[in-house]
Each structure stands twice: as C-alpha cells, then as structure tokens.
C-alpha positions in Angstrom: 0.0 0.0 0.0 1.5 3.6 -0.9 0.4 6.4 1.0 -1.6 9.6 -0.2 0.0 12.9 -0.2 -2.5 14.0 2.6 -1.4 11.0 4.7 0.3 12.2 8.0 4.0 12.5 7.4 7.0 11.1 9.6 10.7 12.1 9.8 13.5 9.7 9.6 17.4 9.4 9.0 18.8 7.5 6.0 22.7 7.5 5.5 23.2 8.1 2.0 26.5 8.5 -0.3 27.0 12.7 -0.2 27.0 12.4 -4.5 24.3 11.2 -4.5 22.6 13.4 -2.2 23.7 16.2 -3.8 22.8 15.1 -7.0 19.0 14.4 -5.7 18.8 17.7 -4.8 20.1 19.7 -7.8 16.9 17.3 -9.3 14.5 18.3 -6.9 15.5 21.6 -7.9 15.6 21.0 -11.5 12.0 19.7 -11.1 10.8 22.4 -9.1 10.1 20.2 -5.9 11.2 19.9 -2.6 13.9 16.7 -1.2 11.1 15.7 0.6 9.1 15.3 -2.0 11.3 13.9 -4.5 12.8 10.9 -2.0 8.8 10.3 -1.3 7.9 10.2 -5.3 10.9 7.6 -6.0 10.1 5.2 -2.5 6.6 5.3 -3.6 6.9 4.1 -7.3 9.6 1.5 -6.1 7.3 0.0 -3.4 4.6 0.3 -6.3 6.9 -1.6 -8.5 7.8 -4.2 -6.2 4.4 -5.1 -4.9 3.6 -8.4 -5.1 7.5 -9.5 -6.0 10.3 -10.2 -3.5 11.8 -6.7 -1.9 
C-alpha cells in the first residue's frame, strides 16, 4: 500500500552516499520540488513496482 499525499508524514534518518545526495537535490530543484518530495515520489513508485515481488 502507498500512502496519499495527505497522509500524515513522519521524519527519519537514512545515510546516504554525499553524491548522491547532492545530486538528488540539484533534481528536486531541476523539477521544481522539494527533497522531501522527490525521496517520497521515488520510494513510492519503487514500493509500487515491487508489490507483489520479493523486496
């Protein structure tokens, strides 16, 4: 199940490779979105990818 954009929002850490942080956020800016919004878009569509398959 994939949550709504109205669905109450949590905060957590993930450790991530700095180039590649900094590269998702020149694309959240690129795209006109915020980091938060971006990292939600892209865990969303691979959890909708992946449903039903092994994760």
């Amino acid at each position: 199940m994939v949550a709504s954009a109205s669905s109450p929002k949590v905060q957590f850490n993930v450790y991530l490779p700095a180039e590649l942080v900094r590269d998702l956020k020149h694309r959240a800016i690129d795209e006109g979105v915020s980091l938060s919004a971006l990292v939600e878009r892209i865990a969303a569509q691979y959890v909708s990818d992946t449903e039903g398959g092994t994760r």
